[in-house]
C-alpha positions in Angstrom: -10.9 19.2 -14.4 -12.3 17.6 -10.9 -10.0 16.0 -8.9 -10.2 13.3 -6.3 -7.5 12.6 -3.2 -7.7 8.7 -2.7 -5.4 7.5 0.7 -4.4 4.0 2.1 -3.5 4.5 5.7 -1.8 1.2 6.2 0.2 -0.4 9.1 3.9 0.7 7.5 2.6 4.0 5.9 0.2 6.6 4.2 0.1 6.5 0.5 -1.9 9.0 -1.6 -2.8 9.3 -5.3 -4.8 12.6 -7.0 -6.3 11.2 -10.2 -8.6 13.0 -12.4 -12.5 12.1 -11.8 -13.4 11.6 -15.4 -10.9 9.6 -16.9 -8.7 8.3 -14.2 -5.5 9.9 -15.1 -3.0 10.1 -12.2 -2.0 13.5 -11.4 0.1 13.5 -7.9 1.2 10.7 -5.4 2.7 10.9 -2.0 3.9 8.4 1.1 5.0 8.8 4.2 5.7 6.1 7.0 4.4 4.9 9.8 6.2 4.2 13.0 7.1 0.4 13.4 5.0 -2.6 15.2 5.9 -5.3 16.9 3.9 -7.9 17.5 2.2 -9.5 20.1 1.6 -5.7 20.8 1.1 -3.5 18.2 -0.1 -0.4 18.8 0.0 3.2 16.9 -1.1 6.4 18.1 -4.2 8.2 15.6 -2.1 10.9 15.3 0.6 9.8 13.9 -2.0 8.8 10.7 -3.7 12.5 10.6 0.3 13.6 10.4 1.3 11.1 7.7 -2.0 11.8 5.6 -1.2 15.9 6.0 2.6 14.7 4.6 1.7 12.7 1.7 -1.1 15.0 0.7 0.7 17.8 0.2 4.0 15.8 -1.4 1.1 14.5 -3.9 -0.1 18.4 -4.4 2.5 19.8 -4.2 2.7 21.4 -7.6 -0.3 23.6 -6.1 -1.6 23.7 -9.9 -4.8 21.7 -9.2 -8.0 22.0 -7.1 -9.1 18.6 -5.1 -12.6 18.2 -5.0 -13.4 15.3 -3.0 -11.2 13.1 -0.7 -12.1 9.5 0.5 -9.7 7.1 2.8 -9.3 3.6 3.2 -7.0 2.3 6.1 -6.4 -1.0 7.4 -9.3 -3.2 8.7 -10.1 -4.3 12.4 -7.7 -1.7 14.6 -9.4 -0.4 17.6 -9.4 3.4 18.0 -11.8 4.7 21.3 -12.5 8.4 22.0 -14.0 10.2 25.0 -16.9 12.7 24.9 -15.4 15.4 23.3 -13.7 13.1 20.7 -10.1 12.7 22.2 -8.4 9.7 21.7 -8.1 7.8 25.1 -5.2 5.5 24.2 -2.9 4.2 21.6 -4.7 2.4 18.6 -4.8 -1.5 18.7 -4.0 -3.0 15.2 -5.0 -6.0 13.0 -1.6 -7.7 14.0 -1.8 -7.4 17.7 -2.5 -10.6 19.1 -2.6 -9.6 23.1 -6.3 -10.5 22.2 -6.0 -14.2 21.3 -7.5 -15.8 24.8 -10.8 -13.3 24.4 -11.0 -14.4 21.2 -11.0 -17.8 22.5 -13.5 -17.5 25.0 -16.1 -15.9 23.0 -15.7 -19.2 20.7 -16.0 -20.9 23.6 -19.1 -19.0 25.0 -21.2 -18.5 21.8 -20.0 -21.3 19.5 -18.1 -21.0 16.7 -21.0 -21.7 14.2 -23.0 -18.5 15.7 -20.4 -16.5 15.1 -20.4 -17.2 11.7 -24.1 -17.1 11.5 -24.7 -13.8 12.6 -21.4 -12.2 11.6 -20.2 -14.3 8.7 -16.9 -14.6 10.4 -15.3 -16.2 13.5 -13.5 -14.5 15.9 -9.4 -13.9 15.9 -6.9 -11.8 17.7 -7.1 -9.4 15.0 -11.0 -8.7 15.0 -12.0 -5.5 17.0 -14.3 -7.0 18.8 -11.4 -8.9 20.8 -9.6 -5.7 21.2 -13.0 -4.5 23.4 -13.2 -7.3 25.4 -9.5 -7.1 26.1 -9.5 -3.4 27.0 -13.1 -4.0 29.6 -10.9 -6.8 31.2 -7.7 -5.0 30.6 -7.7 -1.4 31.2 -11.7 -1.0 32.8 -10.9 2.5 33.7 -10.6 3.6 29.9 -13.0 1.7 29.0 -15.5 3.1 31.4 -14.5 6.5 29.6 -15.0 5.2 25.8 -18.2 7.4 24.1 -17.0 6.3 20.5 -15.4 3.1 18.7 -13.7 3.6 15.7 -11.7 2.0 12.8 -8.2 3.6 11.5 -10.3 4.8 8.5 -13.4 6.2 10.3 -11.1 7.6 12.3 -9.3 9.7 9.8 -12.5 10.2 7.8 -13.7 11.6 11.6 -10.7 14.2 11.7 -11.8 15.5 7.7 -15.5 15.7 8.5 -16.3 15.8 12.4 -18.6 12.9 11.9 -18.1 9.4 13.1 -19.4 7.1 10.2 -18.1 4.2 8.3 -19.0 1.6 5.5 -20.6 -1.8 5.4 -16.9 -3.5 3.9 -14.8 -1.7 7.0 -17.5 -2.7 9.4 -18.1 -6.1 8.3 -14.2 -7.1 9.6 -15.4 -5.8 13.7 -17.0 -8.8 14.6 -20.3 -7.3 15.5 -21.8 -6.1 12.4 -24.2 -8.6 10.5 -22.8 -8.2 6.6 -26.5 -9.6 5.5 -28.5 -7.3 7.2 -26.1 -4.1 6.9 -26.5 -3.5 10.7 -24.5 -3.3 13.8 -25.3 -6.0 16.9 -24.8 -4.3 19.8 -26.8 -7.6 21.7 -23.5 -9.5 20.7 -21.4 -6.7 22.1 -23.1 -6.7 25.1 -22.7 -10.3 25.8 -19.2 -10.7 25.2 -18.1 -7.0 26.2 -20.4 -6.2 28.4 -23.4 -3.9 28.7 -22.9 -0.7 27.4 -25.0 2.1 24.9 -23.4 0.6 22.0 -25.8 2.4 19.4 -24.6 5.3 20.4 -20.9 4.4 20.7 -21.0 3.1 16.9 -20.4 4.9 13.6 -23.1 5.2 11.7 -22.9 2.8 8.3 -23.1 4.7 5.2 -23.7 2.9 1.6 -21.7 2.2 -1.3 -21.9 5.9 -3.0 -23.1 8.2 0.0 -20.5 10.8 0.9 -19.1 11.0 4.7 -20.7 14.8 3.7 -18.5 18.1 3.4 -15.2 18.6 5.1 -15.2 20.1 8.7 -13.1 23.6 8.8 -10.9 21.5 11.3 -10.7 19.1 8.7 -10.2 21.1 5.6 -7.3 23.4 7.1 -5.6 20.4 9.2 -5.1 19.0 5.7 -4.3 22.1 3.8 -4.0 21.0 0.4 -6.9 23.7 -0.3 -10.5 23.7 0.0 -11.9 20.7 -1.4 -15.9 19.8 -1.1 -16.5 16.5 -0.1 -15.4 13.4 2.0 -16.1 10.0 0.8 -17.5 6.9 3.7 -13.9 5.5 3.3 -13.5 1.3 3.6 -11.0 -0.8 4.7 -7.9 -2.0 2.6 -9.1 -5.3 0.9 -12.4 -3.3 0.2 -10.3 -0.6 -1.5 -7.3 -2.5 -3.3 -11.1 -4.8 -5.5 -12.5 -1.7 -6.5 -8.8 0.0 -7.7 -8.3 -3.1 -9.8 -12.3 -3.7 -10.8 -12.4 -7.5 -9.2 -14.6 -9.4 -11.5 -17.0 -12.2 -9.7 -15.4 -15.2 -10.3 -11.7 -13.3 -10.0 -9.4 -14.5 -7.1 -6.9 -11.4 -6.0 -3.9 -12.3 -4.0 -2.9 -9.5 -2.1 1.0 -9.0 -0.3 1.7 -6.2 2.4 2.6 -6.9 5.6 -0.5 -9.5 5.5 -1.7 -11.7 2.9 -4.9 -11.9 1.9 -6.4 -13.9 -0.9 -9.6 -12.3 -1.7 -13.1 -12.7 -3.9 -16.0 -10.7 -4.9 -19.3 -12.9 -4.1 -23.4 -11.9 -4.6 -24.1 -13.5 -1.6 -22.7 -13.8 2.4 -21.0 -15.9 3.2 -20.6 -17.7 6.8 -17.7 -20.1 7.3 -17.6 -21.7 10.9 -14.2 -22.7 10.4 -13.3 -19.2 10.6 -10.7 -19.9 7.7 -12.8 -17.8 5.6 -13.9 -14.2 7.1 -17.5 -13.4 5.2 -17.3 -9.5 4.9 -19.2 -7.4 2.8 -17.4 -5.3 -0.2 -17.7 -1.4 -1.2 -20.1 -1.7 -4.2 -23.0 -3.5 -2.2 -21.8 -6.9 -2.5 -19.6 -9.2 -0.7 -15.6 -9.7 -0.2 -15.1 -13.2 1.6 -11.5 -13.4 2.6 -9.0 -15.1 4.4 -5.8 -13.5 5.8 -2.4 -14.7 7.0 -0.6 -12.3 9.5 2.7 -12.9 8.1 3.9 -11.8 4.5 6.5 -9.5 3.3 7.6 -8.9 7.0 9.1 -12.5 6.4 10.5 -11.9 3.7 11.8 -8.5 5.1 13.4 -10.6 8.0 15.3 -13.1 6.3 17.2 -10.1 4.2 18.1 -8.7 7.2 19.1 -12.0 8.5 21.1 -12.3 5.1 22.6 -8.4 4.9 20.3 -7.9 1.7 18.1 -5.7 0.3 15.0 -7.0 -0.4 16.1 -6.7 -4.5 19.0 -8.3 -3.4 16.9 -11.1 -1.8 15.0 -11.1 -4.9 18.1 -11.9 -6.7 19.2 -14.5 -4.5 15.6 -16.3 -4.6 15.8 -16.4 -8.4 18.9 -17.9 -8.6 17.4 -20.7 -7.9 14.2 -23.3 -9.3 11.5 -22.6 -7.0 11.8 -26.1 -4.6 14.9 -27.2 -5.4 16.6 -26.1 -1.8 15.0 -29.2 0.3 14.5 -26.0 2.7 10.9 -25.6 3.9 10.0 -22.5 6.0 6.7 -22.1 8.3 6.5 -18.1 8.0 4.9 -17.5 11.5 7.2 -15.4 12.7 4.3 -12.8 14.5 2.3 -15.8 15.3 -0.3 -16.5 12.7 -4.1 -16.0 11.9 -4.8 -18.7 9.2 -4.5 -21.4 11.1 -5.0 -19.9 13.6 -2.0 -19.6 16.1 -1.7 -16.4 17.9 1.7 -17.8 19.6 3.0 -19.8 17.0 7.0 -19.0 16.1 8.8 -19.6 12.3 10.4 -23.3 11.4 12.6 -23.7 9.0 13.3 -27.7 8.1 15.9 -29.3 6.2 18.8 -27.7 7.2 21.8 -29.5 5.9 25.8 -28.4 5.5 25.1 -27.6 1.6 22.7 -24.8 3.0 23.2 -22.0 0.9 21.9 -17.9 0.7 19.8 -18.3 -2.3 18.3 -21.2 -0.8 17.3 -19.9 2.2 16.2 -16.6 0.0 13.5 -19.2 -1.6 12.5 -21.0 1.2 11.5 -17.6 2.5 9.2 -16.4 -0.5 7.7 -20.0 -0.8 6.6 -20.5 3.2 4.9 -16.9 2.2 3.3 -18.4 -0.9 2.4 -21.2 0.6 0.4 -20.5 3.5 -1.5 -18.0 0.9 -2.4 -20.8 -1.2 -4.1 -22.8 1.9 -6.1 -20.0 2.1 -6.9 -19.6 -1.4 -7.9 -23.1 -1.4 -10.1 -22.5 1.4 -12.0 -19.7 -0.2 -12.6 -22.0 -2.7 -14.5 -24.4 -1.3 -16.8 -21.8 -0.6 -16.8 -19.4 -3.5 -15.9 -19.6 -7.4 -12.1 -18.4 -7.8 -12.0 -19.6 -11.7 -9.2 -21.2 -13.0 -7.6 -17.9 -15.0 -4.8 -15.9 -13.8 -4.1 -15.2 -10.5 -4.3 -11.1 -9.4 -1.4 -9.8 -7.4 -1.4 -6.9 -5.4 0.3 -5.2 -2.6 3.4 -3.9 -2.3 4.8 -7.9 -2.6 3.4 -7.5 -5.9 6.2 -5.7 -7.4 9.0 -8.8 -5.9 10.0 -10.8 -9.0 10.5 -13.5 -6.7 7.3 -13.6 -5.2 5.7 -13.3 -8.6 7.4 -16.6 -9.5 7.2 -18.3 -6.1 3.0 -17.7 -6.9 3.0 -18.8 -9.8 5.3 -21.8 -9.7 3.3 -23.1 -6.3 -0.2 -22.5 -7.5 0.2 -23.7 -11.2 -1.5 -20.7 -12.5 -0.5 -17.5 -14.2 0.3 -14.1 -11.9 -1.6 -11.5 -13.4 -0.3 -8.2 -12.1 -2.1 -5.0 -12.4 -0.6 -2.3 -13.7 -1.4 0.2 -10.3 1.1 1.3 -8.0 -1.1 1.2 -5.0 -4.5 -0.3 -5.6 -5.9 0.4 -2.3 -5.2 4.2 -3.0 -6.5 4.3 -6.5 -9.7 2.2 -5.3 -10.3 5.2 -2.3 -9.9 7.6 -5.6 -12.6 5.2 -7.1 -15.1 5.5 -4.3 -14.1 9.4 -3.7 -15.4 10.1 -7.8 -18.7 7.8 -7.3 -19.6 10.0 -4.1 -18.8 13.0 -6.2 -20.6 12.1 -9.3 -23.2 9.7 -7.9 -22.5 7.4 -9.9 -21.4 3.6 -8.7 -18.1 2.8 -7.8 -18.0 -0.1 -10.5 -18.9 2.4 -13.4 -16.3 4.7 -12.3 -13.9 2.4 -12.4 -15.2 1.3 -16.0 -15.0 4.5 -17.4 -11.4 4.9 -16.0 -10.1 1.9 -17.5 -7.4 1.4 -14.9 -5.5 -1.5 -13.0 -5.6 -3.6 -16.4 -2.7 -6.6 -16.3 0.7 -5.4 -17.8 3.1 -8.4 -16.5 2.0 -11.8 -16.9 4.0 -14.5 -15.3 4.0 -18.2 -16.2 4.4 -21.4 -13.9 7.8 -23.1 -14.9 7.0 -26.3 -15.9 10.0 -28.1 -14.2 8.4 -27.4 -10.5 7.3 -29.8 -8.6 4.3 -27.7 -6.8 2.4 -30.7 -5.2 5.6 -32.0 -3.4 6.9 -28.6 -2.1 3.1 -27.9 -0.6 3.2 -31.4 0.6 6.4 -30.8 2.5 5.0 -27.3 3.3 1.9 -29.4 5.5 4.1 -31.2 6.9 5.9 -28.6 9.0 2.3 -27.0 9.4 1.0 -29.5 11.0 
């Protein structure tokens, strides 16, 4: 049977699946981590990717009983990799979450206008878009950037070390901050004028469509990996991109999403251009559109305060569910890394309503509903631009599997939490995109034949919640 290799090369880790290319079936998995980030700096080295992808690979086939025929990556969006001429990488990779950024960001706002950016880019510029990360490296470090012959994403990059070519996607590309999602192409007149002059055309990836293969592995490529030979490389796409098409994201779906971000996510047959830069218009994997919006602080947070506790996070869980979402009086502003929606690139956590009856499982909730509750701002933003329905809620992400966060969403939205049945989403939806450039057929029929990431836990809002007041308080503290 023909096998595909889908991989999400995230900020914590590399997580792979092998699933079957006709029917879905999963075969193999494999993880390994990712050394830890600390933000306002938050940088990784390439390699350490390339190593984790050659460890999980070979834990997910490791039973050496099947052949992998095609291999396709999805990594997380916006990092900043440059290479010199013969393809070395000059300097540590800048990630989403660093905001060293935040005062380029500001000035191309300031030089361009905010409405613009929107215009020609569908999103506004943040700390964690790449085109920052440029303008912060010319007026940073000129010297490598005088060397840079090649920009690339975390996926591209990977995808680069498989195949020898330096290509991407439209979704991936659509989160730089000089691509046009509309148009499909790259603006290197944008990148000039807030970079500086430079042969950007030839500097960029080229953009490959929704089921055209990055092409066959390089030798490099095929024996750095050594699962086998296997025949082809998928384009790849970022994260958010990957995690819709593992769980088939209907139009008129809204997918929460918990790692060490949130995102709250929705698929959309047309761009989208908000100049409040709440809502980041990227394009999507099957030739539509993905508009977005992102907090910088999820399970991180969450991670934090059980540390701060002595817990697990299942004991923190535990602790949170002890209690009726609310009932604390604590409210906690999660912006522990700073945040991105609002945003805040230097903003701190605040946790209100500290009294002498404070207790752990109080705190524990406070926690998971600050989370929640920045989320649901954004989900009400996207809204306002985009249909969301009013059906279940999708939750994804490693967050996903936290009782207490599948409560906390459910309680503070007033909707049910619809959770897919898919251990990691983004890597199933690279195994999605890796059988569509295998079979040539599109990714959303692939992932109709496979039948996969249907709902399997359904949670309920509890009817004794007070969601309006707890969001109200919530706003308060946010200002």
């Amino acid at each position: 049977m023909p096998l595909v290799l889908g991989v999400d090369s995230s900020t914590q880790s590399t997580k792979v699946e092998v699933r079957d290319a006709d029917d879905g079936a999963l075969v193999g998995t494999g993880r390994a981590p990712h050394p830890v980030v600390h933000p306002p700096r938050s940088e990784q080295d390439p390699e350490v990717w390339w190593e984790a992808l050659r460890l999980a690979a070979a834990e997910a086939t490791a039973d050496g009983a099947h052949h992998v025929d095609a291999v396709s990556v999805a990594g997380q969006q916006h990092g900043m990799v440059v290479l010199d001429g013969d393809g070395r990488v000059l300097r540590p990779a800048k990630l989403w979450n660093d905001t060293e950024s935040a005062a380029e960001a500001g000035r191309m706002v300031a030089q361009l206008g905010a409405t613009t950016w929107a215009t020609r880019t569908g999103s506004v510029p943040v700390a964690a878009f790449t085109v920052t990360k440029l303008a912060w490296l010319a007026r940073h470090e000129p010297e490598v950037a005088l060397a840079v012959r090649s920009v690339l994403l975390p996926h591209d990059y990977l995808t680069y070390r498989l195949t020898g070519r330096r290509v991407t996607d439209r979704g991936d590309a659509s989160g730089t901050g000089y691509f046009d999602p509309a148009s499909g192409s790259w603006l290197c007149d944008l990148l000039d004028d807030v970079v500086g002059p430079a042969d950007w055309a030839d500097r960029l990836p080229q953009v490959l469509g929704p089921t055209e293969p990055a092409g066959p592995p390089s030798l490099a490529g095929s024996e750095g990996l050594d699962i086998g030979p296997f025949d082809l490389v998928g384009a790849g796409t970022g994260d958010n991109m990957a995690a819709a098409l593992g769980i088939g994201l209907a139009p008129g779906q809204a997918c929460v999403s918990l790692g060490t971000s949130g995102t709250v996510y929705a698929r959309s047959d047309r761009p989208v251009a908000d100049p409040t830069g709440t809502v980041a218009g990227f394009a999507d994997a099957t030739g539509g559109f993905l508009p977005l919006a992102c907090t910088l602080n999820a399970t991180r947070v969450t991670g934090a305060v059980a540390g701060l506790l002595g817990v697990t996070p299942s004991g923190l869980d535990e602790l949170a569910l002890a209690t009726v979402t609310g009932s604390s009086g604590l409210t906690l502003l999660p912006y522990f890394d700073g945040e991105r929606t609002p945003d805040r690139p230097s903003a701190t956590g605040t946790l209100a309503g500290l009294r002498t009856g404070v207790t752990r499982e109080g705190l524990a909730a406070a926690a998971f509903e600050g989370v929640v509750c920045g989320l649901l701002d954004a989900l009400d933003a996207l809204a306002d631009l985009v249909p969301v329905g009013d059906g279940p809620l999708l939750l994804v992400g490693g967050g996903a599997r936290s009782a207490a966060y599948r409560r906390a969403l459910a309680d503070l939205s007033g909707r049910t939490v619809l959770v897919p049945d898919l251990e990691e989403a983004v890597a199933t939806g690279a195994c999605v995109q890796a059988a569509a450039a295998l079979s040539g057929r599109h990714p959303n029929d692939v992932h109709a034949d496979w039948g996969v990431g249907g709902g399997d836990t359904l949670v309920a809002p509890d009817p004794r919640v007070d969601a309006p007041a707890v969001r109200r308080e919530y706003a308060a503290l946010r200002g």
